[in-house]
Each structure stands twice: as C-alpha cells, then as structure tokens.
C-alpha positions in Angstrom: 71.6 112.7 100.1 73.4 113.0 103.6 76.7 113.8 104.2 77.6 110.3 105.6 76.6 108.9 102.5 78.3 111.4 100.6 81.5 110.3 101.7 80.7 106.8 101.8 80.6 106.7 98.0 83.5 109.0 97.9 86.0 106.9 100.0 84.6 103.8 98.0 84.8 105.0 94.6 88.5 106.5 95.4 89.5 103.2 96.9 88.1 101.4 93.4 90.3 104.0 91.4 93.3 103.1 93.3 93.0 99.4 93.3 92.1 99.8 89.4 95.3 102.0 88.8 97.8 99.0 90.8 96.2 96.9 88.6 97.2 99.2 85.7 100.7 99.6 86.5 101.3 95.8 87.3 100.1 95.1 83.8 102.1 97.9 82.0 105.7 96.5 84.0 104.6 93.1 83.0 104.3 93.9 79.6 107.8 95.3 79.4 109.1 92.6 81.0 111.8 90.6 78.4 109.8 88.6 76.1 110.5 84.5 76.9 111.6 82.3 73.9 109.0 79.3 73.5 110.3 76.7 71.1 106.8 75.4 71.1 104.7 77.2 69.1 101.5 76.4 71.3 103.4 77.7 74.7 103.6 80.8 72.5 100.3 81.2 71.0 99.0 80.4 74.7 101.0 83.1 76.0 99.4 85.6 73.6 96.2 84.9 74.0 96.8 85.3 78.3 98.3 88.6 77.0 95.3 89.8 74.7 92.9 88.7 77.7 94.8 90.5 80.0 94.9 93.6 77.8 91.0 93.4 77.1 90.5 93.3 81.4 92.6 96.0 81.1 91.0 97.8 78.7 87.2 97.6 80.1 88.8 98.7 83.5 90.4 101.8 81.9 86.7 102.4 81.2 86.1 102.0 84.5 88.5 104.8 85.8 86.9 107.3 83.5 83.5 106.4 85.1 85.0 106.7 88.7 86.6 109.8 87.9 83.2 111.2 86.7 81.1 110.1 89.9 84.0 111.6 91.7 83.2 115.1 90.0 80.0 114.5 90.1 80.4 114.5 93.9 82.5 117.4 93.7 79.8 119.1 92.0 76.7 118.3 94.4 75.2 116.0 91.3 76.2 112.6 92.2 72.8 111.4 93.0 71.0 113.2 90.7 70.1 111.2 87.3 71.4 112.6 84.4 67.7 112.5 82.3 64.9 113.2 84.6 67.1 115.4 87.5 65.3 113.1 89.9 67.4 111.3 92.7 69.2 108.4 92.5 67.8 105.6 94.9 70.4 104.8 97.7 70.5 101.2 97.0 70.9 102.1 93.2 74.5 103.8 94.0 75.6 100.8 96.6 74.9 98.8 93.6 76.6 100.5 90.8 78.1 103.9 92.3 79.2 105.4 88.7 75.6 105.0 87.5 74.3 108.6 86.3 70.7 107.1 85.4 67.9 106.5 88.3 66.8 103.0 87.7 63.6 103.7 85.8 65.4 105.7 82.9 67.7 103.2 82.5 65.4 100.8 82.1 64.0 102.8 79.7 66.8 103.2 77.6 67.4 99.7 77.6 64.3 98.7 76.4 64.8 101.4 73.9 68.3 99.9 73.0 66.6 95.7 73.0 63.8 97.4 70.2 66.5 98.9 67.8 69.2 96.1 68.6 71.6 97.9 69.3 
C-alpha cells in the first residue's frame, strides 16, 4: 500500500476515534445530569428506555474505538492491509469500505459461511 493511502486511513480512522469519543463524553455528562421527576409513569418509562438505547449506541461504539485503535496499531506496525488469515493484502476498496476490517474479503466470506452452517 502507498504512503498516501497510508495516511488516508490513518487521518480517517483518528478523526472516527475522536468524533466517537465527543460522542462518549456527551453521553457520560448527560447521564449525570439531575434525574427529572415524572409524575407520569409513561414519561418515565419513556425516558428509560431513550436512556437504555442510548447506552446500547453507546455501547456498540465503544466496540468501535477498540477496533479503531487496533487499525491504528496495525498501521503503526506496517500490517494494516494485510489480512489477518491468509497474510494476503487487503483490497483498497475493502478498507474505504470498512477501514478496521483485518480479513481480505474472501476469508471473510469464508468465515461467514462457516458461521451461517453452525448458526452461530
């Protein structure tokens, strides 16, 4: 891979993690924020289930931070573009599509297929 494209993915893929950690902070100052008094029970109920939404967005992008952070090492390391089962590369338009994918697209759709037998 070229060095252009190198830091391509590693200017996107830091501006992601920084977007993703704003988002983090907003939602931890929002949760300390004084709780409101609904005399309704609905209002209430509604209000905890925005929060337990909120928290599961949260939760899959926290996911998604650990999976930028990798690529970013991965980068570091000179092994961002190489697929983590078959040490082939990792197609260009693979990476613009999903830049913390480790797989090349054919073991992952191996896996997959794999994963759709055993239903898991």
């Amino acid at each position: 891979m070229e060095k252009k494209d190198i830091e391509y993915f590693r200017e996107v893929l830091t501006n992601h993690l920084e977007e993703l950690l704003s988002h983090a902070d907003n939602t931890v100052s929002g949760m300390t924020a004084p709780k409101e008094n609904f005399p309704d029970p609905t209002d209430r109920a509604s209000l905890e289930a925005d929060r337990i939404f909120m928290l599961r967005i949260r939760d899959r992008e926290y996911k998604l931070i650990k999976k930028i952070r990798k690529a970013i090492d991965r980068i570091e390391n000179n092994t961002f573009s190489i697929c983590e089962k078959c040490g082939e590369d990792i197609s260009l338009a693979r990476l613009k599509a999903r830049p913390v994918t480790t797989q090349c697209i054919d073991c992952k759709t191996k896996e997959e297929t794999v994963e759709r037998a055993l239903g898991l």
